[in-house]
C-alpha positions as CSV (number, residue, x, y, z in Angstrom):
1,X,5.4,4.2,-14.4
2,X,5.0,1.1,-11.9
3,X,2.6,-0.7,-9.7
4,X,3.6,-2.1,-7.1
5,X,1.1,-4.8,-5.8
6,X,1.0,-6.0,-2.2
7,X,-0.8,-8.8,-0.7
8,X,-1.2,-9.6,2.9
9,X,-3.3,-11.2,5.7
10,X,-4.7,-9.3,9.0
11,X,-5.1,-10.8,12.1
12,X,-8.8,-11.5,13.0
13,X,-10.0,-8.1,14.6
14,X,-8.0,-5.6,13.2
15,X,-8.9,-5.1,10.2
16,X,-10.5,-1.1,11.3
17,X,-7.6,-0.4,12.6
18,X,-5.1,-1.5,10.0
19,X,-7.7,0.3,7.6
20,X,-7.4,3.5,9.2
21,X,-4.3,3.6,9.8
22,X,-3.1,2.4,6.3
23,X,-5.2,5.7,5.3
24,X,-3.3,7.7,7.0
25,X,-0.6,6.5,5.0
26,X,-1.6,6.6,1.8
27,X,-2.6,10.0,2.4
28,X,0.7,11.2,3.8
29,X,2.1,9.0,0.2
30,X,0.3,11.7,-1.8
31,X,2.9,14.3,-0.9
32,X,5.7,12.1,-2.3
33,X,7.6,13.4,-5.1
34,X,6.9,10.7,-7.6
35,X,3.4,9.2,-6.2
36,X,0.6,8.9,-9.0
37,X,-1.9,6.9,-6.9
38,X,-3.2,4.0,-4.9
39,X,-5.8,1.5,-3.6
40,X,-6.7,-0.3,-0.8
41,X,-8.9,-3.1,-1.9
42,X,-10.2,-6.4,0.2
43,X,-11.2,-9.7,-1.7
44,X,-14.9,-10.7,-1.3
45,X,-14.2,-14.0,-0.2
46,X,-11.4,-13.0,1.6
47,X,-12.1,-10.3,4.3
48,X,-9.1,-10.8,6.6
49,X,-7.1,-10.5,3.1
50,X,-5.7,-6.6,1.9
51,X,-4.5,-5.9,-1.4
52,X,-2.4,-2.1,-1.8
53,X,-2.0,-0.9,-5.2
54,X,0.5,1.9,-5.4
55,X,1.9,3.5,-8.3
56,X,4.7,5.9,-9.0
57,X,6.9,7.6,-11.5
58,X,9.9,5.3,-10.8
59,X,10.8,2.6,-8.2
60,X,13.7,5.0,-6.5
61,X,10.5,7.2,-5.7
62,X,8.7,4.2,-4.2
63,X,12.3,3.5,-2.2
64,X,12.4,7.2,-1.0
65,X,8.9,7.1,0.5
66,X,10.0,3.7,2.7
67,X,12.5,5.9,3.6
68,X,10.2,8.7,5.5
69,X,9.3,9.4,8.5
70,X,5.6,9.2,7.5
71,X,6.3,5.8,6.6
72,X,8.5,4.6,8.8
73,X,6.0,5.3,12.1
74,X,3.3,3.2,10.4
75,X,5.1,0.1,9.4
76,X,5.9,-1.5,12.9
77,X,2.1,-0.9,13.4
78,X,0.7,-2.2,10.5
79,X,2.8,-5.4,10.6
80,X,1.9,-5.9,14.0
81,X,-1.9,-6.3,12.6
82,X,-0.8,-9.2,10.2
83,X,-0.7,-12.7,10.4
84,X,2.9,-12.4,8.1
85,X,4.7,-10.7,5.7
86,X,3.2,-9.3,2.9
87,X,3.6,-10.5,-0.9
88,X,4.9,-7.8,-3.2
89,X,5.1,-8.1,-7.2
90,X,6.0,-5.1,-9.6
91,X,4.4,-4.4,-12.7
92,X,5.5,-2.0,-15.5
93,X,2.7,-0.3,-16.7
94,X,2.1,-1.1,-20.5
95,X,-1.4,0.7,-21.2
96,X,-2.8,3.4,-18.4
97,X,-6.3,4.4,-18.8
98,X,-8.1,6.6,-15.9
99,X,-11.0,8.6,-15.7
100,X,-11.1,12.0,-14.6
């Protein structure tokens, strides 16, 4: 299992939109083969500032999804909302504990 963690700046005033339409996509992500879960979270000192949290099965899962249409319409959008590109790290998942 990995995370992938991406960090990124929104231009000023579009932060509802970006927000809804980075919904969208994270709902269209659970229908991916290989999708576990995700978060959209914005620092507290930092409210231009979004931080996505996805995690899958396998990074060629993550790679398929960039590759579908559902993701594909929504990037130009989205990265026409931010200041500049956004930060990605990976992260294998050493100890996973969820509630139900």
């Amino acid at each position: 299992m990995l995370t992938v963690i991406t960090r990124l700046t929104l231009k000023d005033g579009a932060d509802e939109e970006w927000d809804r339409t980075m919904n969208d996509r994270l709902r269209a992500a659970e229908d991916q083969p290989g999708w576990i879960g995700g978060q959209l979270l914005r620092p507290l000192d930092e409210p231009n500032a979004r931080v996505i949290v996805g995690t899958w099965e396998s990074r060629p899962h993550w790679e398929d999804w960039h590759n579908a249409p559902a993701f594909r319409e929504t990037r130009e959008r989205l990265e026409g909302l931010q200041t500049g590109p956004a930060e990605m790290t990976w992260h294998e998942a050493v100890l996973d504990r969820r509630g139900d």
